[in-house]
Backbone as XML, in Angstrom:
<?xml version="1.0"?>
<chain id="A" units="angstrom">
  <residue number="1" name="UNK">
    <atom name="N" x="-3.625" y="11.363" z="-0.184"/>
    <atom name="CA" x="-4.250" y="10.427" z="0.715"/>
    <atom name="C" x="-5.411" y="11.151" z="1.407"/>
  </residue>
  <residue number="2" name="UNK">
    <atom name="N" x="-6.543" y="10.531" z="1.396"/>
    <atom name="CA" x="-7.440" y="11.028" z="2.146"/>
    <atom name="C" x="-7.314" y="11.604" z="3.542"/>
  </residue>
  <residue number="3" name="UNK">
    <atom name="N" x="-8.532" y="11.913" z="4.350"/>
    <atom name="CA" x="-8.215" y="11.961" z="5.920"/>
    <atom name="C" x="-8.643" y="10.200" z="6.274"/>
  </residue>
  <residue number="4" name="UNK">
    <atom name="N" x="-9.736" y="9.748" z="5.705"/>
    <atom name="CA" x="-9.984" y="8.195" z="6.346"/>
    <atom name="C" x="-8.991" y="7.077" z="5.894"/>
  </residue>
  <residue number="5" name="UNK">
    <atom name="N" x="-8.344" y="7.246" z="4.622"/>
    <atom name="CA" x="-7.100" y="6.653" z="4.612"/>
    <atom name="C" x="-6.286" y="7.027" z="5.040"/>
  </residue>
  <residue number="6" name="UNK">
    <atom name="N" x="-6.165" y="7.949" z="5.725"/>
    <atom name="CA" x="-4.440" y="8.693" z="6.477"/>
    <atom name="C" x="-5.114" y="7.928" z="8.213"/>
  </residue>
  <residue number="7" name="UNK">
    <atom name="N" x="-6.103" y="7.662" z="8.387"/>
    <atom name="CA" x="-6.455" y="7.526" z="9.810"/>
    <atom name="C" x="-5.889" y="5.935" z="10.092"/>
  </residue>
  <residue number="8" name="UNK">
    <atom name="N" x="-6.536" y="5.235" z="8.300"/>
    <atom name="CA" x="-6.420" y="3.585" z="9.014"/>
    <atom name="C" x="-5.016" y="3.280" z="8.697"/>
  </residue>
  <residue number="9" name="UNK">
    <atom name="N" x="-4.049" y="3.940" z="7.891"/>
    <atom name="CA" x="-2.596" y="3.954" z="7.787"/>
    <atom name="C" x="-2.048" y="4.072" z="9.257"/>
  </residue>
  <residue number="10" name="UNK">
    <atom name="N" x="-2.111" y="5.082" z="10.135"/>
    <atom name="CA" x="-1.956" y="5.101" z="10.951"/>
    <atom name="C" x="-2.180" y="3.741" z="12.423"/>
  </residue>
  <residue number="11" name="UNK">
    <atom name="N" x="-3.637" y="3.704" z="12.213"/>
    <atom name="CA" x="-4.215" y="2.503" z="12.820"/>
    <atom name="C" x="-3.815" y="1.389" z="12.420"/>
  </residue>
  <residue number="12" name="UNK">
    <atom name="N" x="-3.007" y="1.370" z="11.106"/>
    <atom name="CA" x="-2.378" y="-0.266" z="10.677"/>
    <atom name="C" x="-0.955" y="-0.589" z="11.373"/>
  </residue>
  <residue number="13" name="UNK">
    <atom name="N" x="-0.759" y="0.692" z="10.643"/>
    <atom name="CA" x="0.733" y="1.054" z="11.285"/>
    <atom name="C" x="1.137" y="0.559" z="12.732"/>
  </residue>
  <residue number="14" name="UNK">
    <atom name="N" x="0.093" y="1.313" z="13.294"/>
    <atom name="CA" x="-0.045" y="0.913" z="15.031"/>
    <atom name="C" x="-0.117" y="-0.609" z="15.518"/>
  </residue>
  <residue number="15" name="UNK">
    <atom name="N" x="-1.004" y="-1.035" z="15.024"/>
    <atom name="CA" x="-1.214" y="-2.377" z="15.074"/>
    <atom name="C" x="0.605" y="-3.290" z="14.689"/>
  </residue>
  <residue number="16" name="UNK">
    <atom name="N" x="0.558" y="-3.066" z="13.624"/>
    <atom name="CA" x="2.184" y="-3.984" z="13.323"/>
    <atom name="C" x="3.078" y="-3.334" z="13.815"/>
  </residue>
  <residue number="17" name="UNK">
    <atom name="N" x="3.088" y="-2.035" z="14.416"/>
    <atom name="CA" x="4.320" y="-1.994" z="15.683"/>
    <atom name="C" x="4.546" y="-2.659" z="16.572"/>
  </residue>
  <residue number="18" name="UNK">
    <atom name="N" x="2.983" y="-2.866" z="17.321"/>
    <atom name="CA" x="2.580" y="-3.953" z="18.795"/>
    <atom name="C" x="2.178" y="-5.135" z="18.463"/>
  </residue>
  <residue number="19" name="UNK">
    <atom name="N" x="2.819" y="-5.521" z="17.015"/>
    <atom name="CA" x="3.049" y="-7.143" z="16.576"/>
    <atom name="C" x="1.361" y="-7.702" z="16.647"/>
  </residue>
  <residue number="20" name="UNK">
    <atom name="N" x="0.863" y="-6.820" z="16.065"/>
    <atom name="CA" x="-0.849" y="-7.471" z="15.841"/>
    <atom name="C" x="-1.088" y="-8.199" z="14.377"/>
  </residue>
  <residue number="21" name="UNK">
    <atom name="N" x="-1.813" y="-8.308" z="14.329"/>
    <atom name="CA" x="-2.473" y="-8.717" z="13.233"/>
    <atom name="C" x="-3.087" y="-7.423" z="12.853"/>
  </residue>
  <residue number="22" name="UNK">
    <atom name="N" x="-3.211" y="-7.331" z="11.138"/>
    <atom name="CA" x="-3.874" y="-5.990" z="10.957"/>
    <atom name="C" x="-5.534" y="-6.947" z="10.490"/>
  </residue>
  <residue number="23" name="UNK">
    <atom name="N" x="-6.709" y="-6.207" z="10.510"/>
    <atom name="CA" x="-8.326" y="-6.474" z="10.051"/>
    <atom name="C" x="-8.009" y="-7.151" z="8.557"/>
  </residue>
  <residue number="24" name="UNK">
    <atom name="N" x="-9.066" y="-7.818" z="8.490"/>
    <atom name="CA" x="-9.394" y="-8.189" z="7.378"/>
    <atom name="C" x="-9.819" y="-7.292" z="6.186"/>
  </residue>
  <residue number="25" name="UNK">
    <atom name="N" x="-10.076" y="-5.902" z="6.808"/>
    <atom name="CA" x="-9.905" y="-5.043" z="5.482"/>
    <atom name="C" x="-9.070" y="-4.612" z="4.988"/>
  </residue>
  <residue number="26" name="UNK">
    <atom name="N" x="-7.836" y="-4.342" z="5.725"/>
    <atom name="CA" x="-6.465" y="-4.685" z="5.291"/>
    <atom name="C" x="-6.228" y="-5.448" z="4.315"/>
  </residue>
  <residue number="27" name="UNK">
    <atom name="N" x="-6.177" y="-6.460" z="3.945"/>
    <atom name="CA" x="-5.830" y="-7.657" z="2.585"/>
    <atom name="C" x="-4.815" y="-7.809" z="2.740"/>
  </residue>
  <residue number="28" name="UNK">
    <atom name="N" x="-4.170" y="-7.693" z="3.904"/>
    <atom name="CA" x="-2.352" y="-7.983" z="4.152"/>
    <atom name="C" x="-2.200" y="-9.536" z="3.823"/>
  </residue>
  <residue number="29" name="UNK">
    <atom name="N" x="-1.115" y="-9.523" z="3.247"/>
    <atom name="CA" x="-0.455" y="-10.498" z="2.553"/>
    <atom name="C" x="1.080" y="-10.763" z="1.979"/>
  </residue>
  <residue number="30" name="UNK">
    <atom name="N" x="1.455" y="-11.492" z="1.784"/>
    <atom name="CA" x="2.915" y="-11.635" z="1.045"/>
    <atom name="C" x="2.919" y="-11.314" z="-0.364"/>
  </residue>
  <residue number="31" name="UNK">
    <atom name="N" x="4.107" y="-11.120" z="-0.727"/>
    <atom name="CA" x="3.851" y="-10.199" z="-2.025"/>
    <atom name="C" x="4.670" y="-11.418" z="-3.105"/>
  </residue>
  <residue number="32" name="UNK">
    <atom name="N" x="4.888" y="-11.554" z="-4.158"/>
    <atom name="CA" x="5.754" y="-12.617" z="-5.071"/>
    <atom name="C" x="6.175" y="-11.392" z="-5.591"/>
  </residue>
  <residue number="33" name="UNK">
    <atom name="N" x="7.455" y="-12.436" z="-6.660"/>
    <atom name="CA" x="7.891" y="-11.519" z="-8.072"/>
    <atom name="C" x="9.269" y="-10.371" z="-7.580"/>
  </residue>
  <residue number="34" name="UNK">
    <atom name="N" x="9.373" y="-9.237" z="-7.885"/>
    <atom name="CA" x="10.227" y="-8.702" z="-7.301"/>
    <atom name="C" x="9.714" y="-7.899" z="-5.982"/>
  </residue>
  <residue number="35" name="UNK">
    <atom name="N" x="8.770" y="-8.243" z="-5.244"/>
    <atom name="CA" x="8.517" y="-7.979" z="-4.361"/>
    <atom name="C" x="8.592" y="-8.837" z="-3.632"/>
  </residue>
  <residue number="36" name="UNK">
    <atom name="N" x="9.251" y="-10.448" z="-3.865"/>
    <atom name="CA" x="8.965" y="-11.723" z="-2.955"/>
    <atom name="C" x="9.806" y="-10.845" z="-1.284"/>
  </residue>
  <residue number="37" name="UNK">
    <atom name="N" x="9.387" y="-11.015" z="-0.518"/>
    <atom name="CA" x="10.002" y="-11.116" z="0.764"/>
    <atom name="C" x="9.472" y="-9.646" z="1.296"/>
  </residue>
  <residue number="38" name="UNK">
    <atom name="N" x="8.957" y="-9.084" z="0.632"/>
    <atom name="CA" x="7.756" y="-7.859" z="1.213"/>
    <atom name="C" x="5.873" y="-8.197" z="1.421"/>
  </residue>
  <residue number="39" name="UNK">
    <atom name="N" x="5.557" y="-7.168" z="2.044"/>
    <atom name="CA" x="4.032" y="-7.857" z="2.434"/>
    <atom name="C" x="3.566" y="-6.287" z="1.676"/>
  </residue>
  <residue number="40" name="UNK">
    <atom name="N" x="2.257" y="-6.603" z="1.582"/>
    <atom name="CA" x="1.000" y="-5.174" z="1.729"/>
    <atom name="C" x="0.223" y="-5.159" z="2.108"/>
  </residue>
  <residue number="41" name="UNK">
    <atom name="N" x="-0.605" y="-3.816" z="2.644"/>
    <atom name="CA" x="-1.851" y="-3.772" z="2.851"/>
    <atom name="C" x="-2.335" y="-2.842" z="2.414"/>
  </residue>
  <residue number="42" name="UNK">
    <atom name="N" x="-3.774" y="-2.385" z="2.519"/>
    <atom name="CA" x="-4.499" y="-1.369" z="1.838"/>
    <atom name="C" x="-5.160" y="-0.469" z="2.509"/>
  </residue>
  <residue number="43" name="UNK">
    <atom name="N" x="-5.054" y="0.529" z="2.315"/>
    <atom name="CA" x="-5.599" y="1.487" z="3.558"/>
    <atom name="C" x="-6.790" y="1.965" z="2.570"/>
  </residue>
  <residue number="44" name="UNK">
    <atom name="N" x="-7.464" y="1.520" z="1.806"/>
    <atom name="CA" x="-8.695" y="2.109" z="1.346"/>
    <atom name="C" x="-8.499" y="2.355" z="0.084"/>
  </residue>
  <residue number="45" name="UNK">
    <atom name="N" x="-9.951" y="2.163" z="-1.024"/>
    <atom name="CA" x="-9.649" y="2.847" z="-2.307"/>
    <atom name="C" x="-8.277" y="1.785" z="-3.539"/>
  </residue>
  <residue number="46" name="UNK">
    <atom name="N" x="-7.664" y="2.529" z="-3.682"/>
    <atom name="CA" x="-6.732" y="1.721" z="-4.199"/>
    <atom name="C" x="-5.507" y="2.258" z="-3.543"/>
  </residue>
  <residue number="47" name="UNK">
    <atom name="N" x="-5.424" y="2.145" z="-2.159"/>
    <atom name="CA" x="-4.102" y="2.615" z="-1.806"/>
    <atom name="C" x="-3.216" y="1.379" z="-1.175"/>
  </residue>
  <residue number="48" name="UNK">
    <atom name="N" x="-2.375" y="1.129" z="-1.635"/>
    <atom name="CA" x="-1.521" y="0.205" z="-0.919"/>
    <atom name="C" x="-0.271" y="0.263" z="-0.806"/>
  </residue>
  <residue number="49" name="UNK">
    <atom name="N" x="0.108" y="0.256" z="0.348"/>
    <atom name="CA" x="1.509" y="0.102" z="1.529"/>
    <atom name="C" x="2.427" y="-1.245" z="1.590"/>
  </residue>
  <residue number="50" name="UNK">
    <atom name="N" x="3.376" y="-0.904" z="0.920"/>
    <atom name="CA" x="3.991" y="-2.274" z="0.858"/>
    <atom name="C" x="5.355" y="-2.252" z="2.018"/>
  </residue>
  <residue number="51" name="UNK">
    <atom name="N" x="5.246" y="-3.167" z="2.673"/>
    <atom name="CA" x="6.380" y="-3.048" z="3.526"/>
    <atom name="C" x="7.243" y="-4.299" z="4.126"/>
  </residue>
  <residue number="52" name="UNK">
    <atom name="N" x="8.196" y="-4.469" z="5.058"/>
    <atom name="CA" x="8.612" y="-5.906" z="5.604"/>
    <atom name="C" x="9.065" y="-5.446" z="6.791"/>
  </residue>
  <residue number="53" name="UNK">
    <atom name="N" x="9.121" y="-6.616" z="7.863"/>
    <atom name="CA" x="9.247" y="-6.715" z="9.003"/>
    <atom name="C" x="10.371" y="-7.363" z="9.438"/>
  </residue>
  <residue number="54" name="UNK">
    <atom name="N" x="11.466" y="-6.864" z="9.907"/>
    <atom name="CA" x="12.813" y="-7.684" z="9.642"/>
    <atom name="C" x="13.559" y="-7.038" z="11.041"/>
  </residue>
  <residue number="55" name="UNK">
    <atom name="N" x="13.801" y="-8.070" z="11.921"/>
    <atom name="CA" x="14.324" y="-8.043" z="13.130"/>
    <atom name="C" x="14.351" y="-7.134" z="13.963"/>
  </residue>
  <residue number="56" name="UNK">
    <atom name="N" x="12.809" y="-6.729" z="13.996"/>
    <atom name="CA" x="11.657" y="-6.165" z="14.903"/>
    <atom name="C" x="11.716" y="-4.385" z="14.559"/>
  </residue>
  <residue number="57" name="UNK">
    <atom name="N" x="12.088" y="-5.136" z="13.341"/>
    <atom name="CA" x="12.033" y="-3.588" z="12.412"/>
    <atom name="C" x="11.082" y="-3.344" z="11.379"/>
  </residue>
  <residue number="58" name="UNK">
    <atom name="N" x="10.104" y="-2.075" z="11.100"/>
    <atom name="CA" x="8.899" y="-2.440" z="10.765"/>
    <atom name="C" x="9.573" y="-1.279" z="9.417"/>
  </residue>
  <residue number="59" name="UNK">
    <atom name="N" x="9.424" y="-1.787" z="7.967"/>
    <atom name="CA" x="10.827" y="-0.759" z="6.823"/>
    <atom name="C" x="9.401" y="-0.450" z="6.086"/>
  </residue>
  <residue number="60" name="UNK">
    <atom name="N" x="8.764" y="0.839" z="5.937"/>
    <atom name="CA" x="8.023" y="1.279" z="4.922"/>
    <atom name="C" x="8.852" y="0.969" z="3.224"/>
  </residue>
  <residue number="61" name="UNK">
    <atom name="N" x="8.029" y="0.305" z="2.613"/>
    <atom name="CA" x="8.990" y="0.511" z="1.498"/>
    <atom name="C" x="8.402" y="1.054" z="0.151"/>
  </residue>
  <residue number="62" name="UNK">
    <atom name="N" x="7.116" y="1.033" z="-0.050"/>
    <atom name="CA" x="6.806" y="2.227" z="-0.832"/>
    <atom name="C" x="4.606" y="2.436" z="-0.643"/>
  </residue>
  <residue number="63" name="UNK">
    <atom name="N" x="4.512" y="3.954" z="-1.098"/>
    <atom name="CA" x="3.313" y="3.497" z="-0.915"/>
    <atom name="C" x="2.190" y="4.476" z="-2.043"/>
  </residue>
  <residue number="64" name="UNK">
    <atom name="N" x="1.197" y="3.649" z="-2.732"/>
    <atom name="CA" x="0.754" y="4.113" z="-4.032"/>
    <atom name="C" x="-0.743" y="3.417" z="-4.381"/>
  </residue>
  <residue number="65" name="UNK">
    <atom name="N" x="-1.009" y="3.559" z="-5.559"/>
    <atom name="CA" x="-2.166" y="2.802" z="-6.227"/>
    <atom name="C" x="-1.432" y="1.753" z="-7.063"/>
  </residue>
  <residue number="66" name="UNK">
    <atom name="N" x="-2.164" y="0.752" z="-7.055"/>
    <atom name="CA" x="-1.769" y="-0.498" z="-7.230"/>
    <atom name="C" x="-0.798" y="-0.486" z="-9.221"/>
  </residue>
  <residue number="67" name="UNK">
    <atom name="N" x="-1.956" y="0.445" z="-9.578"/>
    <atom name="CA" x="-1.230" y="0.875" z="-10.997"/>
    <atom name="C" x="0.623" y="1.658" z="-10.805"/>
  </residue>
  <residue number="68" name="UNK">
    <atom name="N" x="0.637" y="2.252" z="-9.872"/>
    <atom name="CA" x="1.856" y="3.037" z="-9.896"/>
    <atom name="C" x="2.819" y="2.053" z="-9.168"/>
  </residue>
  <residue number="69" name="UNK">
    <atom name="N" x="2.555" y="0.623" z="-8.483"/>
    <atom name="CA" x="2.964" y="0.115" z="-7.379"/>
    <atom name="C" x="3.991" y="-1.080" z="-8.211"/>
  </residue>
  <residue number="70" name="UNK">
    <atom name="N" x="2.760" y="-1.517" z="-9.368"/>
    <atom name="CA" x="2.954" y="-2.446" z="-10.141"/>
    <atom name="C" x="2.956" y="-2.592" z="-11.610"/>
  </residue>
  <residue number="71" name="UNK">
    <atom name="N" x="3.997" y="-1.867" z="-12.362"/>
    <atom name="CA" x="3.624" y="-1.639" z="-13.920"/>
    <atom name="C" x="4.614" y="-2.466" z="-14.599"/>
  </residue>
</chain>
């Protein structure tokens, strides 16, 4: 991970602790398929953080390039 993707990981992170909305460069969204009931976002490049939010619990659940995320 970069240093400017390790910064906005952080800064996303932050944000969906204090129940924000993350930016529109994010691309956060709901995920289908065997990911239905998880979300992602992208911290830059092809990096994306897939995670869910479940009774004010924020569960990292994996995090990669979209090729390693989804094969």
């Amino acid at each position: 991970m970069k240093d400017s993707q390790y910064e906005k990981y952080i800064q996303f992170l932050s944000l969906l602790l204090d129940e924000k909305e993350l930016p529109l460069e994010a691309r956060d969204h709901n995920l289908i398929g065997n990911f239905s009931g998880f979300r992602e976002f992208h911290v830059g490049g092809d990096l994306i953080v897939i995670y869910s939010i479940e009774e004010n619990t924020l569960r990292l659940v994996r995090i990669g390039s979209h090729s390693q995320l989804f094969r």
